[in-house]
LOSE-991386 format. One record per residue (C-alpha): residue number from 0; residue in one letter; chain; x, y, z. Coordinates in steps of 0.05 Angstrom, whole numbers. Layout:
# LOSE-991386
REC pos code unit     c1     c2     c3
REC NUM    A    A      X      Y      Z
...
# end
This chain:
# LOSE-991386
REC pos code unit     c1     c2     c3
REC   0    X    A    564    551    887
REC   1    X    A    497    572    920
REC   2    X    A    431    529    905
REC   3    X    A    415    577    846
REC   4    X    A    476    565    804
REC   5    X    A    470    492    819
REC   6    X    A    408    479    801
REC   7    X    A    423    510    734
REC   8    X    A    479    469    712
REC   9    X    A    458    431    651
REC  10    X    A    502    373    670
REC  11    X    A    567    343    713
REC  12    X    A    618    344    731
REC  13    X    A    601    414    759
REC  14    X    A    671    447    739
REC  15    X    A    657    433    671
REC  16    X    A    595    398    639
REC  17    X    A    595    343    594
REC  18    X    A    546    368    549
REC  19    X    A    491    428    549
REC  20    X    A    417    442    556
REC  21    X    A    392    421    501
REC  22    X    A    351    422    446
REC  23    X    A    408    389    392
REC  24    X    A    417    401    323
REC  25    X    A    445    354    275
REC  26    X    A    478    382    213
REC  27    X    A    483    337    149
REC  28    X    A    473    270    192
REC  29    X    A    486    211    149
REC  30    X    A    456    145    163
REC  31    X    A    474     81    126
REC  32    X    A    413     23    158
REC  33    X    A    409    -41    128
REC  34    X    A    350    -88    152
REC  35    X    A    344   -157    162
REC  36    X    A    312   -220    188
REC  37    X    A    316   -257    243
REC  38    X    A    295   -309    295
REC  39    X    A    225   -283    329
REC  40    X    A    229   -316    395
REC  41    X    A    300   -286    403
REC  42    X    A    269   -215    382
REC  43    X    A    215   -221    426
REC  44    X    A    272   -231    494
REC  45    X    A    310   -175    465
REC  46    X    A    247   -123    464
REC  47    X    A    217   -105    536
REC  48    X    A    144   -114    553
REC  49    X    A     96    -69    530
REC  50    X    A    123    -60    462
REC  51    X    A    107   -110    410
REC  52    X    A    166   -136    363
REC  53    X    A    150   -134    291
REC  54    X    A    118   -204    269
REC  55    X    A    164   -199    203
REC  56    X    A    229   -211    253
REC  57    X    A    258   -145    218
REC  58    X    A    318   -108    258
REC  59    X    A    349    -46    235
REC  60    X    A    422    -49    241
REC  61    X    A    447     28    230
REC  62    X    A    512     66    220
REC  63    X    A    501    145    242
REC  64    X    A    553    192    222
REC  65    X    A    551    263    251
REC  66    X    A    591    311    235
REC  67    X    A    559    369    260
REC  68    X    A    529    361    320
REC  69    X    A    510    421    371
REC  70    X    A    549    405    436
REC  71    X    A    566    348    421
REC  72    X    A    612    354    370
REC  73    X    A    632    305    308
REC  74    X    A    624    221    319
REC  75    X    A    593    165    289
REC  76    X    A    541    112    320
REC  77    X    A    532     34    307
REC  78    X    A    473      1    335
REC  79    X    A    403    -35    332
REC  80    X    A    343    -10    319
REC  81    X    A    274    -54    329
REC  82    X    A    207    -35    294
REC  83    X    A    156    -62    357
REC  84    X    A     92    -21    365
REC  85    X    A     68      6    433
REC  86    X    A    -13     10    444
REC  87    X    A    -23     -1    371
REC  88    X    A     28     58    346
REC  89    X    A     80     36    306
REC  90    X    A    148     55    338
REC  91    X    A    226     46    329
REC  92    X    A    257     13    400
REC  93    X    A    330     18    405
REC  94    X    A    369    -40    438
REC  95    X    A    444    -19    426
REC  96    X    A    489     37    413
REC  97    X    A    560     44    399
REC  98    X    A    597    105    383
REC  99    X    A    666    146    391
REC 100    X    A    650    211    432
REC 101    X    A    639    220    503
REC 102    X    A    591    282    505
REC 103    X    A    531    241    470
REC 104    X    A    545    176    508
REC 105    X    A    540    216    572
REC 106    X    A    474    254    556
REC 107    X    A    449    201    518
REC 108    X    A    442    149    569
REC 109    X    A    428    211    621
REC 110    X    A    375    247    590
REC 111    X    A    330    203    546
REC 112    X    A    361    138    562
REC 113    X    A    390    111    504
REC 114    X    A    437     48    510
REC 115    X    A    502     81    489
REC 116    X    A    568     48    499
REC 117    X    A    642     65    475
REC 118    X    A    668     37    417
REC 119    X    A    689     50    344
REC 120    X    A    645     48    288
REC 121    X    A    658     88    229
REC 122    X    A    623    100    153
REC 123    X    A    657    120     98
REC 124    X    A    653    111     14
REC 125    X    A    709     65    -10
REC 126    X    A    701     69    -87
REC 127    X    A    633     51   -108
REC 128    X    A    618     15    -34
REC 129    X    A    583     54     30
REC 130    X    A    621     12     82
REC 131    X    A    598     16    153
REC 132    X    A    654    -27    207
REC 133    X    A    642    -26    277
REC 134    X    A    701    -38    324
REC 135    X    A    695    -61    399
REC 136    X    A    756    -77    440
REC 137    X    A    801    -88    392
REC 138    X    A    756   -132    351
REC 139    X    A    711   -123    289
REC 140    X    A    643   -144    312
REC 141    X    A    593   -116    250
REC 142    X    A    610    -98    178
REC 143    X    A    561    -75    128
REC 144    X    A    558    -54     53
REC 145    X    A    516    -32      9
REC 146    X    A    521      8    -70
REC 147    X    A    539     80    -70
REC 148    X    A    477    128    -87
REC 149    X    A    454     71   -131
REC 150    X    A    375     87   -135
REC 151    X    A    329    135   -106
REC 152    X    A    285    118    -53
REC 153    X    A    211    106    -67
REC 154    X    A    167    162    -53
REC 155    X    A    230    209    -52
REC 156    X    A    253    246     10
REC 157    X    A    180    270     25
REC 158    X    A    173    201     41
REC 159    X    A    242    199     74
REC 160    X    A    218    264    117
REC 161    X    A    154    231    133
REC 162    X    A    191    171    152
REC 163    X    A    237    214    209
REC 164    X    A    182    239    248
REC 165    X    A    159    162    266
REC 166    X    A    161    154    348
REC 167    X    A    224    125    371
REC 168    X    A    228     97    440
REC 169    X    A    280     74    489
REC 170    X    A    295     28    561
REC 171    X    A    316     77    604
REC 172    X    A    353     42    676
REC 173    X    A    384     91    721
REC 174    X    A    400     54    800
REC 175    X    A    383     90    865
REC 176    X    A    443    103    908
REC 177    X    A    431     43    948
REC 178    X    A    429      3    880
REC 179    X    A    349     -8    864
REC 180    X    A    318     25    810
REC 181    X    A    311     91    815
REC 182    X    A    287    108    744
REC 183    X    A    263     46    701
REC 184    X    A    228     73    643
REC 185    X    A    208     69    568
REC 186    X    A    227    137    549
REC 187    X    A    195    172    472
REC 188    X    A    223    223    441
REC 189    X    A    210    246    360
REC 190    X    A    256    285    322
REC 191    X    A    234    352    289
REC 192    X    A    262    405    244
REC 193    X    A    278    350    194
REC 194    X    A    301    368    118
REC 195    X    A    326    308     86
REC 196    X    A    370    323     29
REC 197    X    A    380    255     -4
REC 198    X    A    352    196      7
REC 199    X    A    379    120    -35
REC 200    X    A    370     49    -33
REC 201    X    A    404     -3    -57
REC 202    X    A    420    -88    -48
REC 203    X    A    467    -94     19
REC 204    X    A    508   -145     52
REC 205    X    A    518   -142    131
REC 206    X    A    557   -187    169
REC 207    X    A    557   -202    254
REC 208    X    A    619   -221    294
REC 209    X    A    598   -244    363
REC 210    X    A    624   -210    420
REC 211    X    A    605   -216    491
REC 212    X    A    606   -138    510
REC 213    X    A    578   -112    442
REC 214    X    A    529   -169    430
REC 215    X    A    499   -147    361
REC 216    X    A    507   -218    332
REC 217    X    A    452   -239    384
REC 218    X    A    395   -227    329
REC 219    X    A    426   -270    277
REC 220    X    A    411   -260    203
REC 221    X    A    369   -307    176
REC 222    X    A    356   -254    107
REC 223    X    A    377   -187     89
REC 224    X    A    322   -149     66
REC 225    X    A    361    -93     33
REC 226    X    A    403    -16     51
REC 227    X    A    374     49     57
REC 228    X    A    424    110     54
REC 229    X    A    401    185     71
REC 230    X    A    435    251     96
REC 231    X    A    397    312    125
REC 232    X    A    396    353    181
REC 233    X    A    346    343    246
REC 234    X    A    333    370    319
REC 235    X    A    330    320    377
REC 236    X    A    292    346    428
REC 237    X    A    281    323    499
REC 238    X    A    235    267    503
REC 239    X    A    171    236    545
REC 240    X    A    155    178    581
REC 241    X    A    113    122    549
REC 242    X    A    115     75    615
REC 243    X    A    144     73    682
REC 244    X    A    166      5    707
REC 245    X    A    170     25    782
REC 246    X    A    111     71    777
REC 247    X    A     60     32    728
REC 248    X    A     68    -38    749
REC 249    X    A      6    -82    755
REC 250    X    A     13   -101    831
# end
């Protein structure tokens, strides 16, 4: 290869990328979140500085299922998602992922930065239920439920679109070769193209097994506030940097 072709390779290994340039589209994406309280102080170590938790103590625990994803295939993602706000702008900051598909765990924690490890969550409708499981070494370590399509959301999925183009935000740690921090960033990124084509609530139960390598039970539920379900289809573009540990430091 000369320095040409290299340089254009959207990814390694170099005989055969894991994943291409993007832009990436997401056909009929279907997210099952259910939101809850819990303990402030423990939200607030969980959450890097300069983002703001929440003062309700509200986390977002999700269940993504995409089956239609451009270069990257069909999986399904588990993880946490914190509402915190960053210079006054309300933003989503996500602490863990979990999901079944090498391609996005690769880009995801190489491009934007996201915290993706392997594992096996999956959602699926059993009878009237939405059931959401997520599986980590052998062990169940988060189940959720919630009621089939049972209401619409308020405000409809104008709301629900409006909703989707909030800032969401990421703690992006990539070492140097010698093993300091090469890249220590929080990294933005807001989806686009978004057409939501349902959007429901509903009463929902969630329940947290802990685990020491998938350690979603360390935000325990004090109250669950309720489910949202919605499917639709969205771009994720690249994203931006909001603040650069190594670079921005106060000395």
């Amino acid at each position: 290869m000369n320095i040409d072709q290299i340089l254009k390779l959207p990814s390694m290994p170099a005989a055969c990328p894991s994943y291409p340039l993007g832009p990436y589209r997401f056909i009929n994406r279907e997210y099952m979140i259910i939101t809850y309280e819990t303990d402030h102080d423990l939200l607030r170590a969980a959450v890097p500085e300069p983002l703001v938790p929440n003062a309700e103590g509200h986390v977002l625990y999700e269940w993504i299922r995409m089956p239609d994803s451009s270069g990257f295939g069909d999986y399904t993602e588990s993880g946490i998602v914190i509402p915190c706000t960053f210079e006054g702008e309300v933003v989503n900051y996500t602490a863990q992922m979990y999901l079944d598909d090498e391609p996005p765990i690769s880009a995801g924690r190489e491009i934007w930065g996201f915290p993706k490890k392997y594992a096996f969550p999956k959602l699926s409708v059993n009878s009237d239920t939405l059931t959401g499981t997520l599986n980590y070494a052998g062990e169940l370590v988060a189940m959720g439920t919630m009621a089939y399509k049972h209401q619409a959301s308020p405000g409809g999925l104008e709301a629900m679109n409006k909703a989707m183009t909030k800032t969401s935000c990421v703690l992006k740690v990539i070492p140097n070769f010698d093993g300091k921090p090469k890249i220590c960033q929080l990294v933005a990124f807001n989806l686009t193209d978004i057409s939501i084509k349902g959007s429901w609530i509903s009463p929902a139960r969630l329940q947290l097994i802990p685990h020491v390598n998938a350690p979603v039970a360390d935000l325990p539920i004090k109250k669950v506030i309720g489910g949202k379900h919605y499917i639709g289809d969205l771009t994720l573009p690249h994203g931006r940097v909001l603040f650069d540990f190594v670079k921005d430091q106060k000395p």
